[in-house]
LUMTIRO-948838 format. One record per residue (C-alpha): x, y, z. Coordinates in steps of 0.001 Angstrom, whole numbers, plus 524288, in hexadecimal, padded with zeros to 5 digits. Layout:
XYZ
...
***
This chain:
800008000080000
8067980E9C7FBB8
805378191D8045D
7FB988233980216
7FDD782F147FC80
7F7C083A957F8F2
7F37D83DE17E932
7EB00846147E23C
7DE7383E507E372
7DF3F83C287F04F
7DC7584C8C7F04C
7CEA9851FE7F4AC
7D18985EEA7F2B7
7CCA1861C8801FD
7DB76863C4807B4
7D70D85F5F815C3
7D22C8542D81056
7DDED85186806BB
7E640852C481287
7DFC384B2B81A8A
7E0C883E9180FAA
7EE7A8419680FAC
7F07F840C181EF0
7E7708356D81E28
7F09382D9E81228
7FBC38321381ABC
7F5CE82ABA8278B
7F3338202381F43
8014281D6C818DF
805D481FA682956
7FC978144782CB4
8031680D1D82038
8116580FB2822CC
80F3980AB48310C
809DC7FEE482C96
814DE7FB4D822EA
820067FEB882CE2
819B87F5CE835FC
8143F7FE20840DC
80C8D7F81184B7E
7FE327F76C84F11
7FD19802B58563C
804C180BCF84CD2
7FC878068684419
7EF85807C984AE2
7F5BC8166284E65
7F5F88192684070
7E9138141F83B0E
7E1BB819F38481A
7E71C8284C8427F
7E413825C483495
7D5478226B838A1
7D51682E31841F0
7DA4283727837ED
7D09E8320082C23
7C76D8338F8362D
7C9F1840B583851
7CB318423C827C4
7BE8883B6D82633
7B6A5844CF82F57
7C00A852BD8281C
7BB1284E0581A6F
7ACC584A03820B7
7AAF1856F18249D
7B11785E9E81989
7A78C854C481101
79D3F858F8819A2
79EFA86767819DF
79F34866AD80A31
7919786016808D8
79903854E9801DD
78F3184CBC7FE8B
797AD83EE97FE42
799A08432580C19
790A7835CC8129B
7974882B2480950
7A4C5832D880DC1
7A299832B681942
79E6A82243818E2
7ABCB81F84811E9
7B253826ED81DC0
7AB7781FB382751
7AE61812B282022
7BCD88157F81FD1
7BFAA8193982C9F
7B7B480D2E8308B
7C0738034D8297C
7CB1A80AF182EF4
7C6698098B83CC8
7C3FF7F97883B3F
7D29C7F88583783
7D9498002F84092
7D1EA7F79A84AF2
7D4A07EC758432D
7E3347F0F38431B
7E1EB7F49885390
7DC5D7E7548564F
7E19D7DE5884B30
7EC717DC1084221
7F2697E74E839C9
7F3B77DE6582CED
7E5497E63482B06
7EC8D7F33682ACA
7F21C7F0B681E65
7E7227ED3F81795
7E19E7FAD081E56
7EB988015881A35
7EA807FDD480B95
7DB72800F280D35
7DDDC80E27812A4
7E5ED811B2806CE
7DBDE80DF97FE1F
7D0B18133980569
7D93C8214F8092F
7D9E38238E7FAFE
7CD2981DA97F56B
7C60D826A37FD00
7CE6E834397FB19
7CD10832457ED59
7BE9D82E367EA65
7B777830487F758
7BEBF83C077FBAA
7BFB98440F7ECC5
7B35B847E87EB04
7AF67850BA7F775
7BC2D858557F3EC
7B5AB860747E742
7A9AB860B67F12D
7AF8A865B07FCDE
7B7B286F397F2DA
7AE10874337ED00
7A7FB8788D7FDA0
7B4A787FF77FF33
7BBDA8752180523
7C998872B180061
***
């Protein structure tokens, strides 16, 4: 699995929300790198415990900048949110509580998931929420 890194599409054209993927790609490749040097458990448990708190926190930004906008994909955004942090909760207390050989597996699912959603669920509020004065 490559690290991942930051490219045009993964742009929204909202800049807290562009920063925000990059901070979360850059949590992502920590919680990577840890894994392939062979850090333990609780490093890695550490590390996956501040990536959810932090898409949390990105989740609930881009909710509310959604919401402020009158996007109108706003409820199936919002179910996709919900549905990610979920599957990110049932492995980090799969990962507390069982064997990390699941991380991996997260790990490549993350970086699929990250970028899936920046570029086709995340693109289209950006012209919308442009278009309300936010940029």
């Amino acid at each position: 699995m490559t690290l991942l890194t930051w490219d045009h599409a993964c742009t929204v054209g909202v800049r807290a929300m562009d920063d925000q993927h990059g901070i979360l790609m850059d949590a992502t490749n920590e919680l990577r790198l840890a894994l392939v040097r062979g850090c333990g458990r609780e490093k890695l448990c550490e590390l996956l415990d501040r990536l959810i708190e932090y898409t949390r926190i990105h989740f609930c930004s881009e909710e509310q900048l959604m919401e402020k906008a009158g996007y109108a994909g706003l409820a199936e955004h919002r179910a996709k949110h919900r549905k990610m942090l979920a599957d990110l909760m049932q492995t980090a207390h799969r990962l507390q509580y069982g064997g990390g050989g699941e991380l991996r597996a997260l790990l490549c699912e993350l970086h699929n998931s990250y970028l899936q959603h920046i570029e086709t669920s995340d693109q289209p509020y950006g012209p919308c929420l442009n278009a309300r004065g936010i940029c």
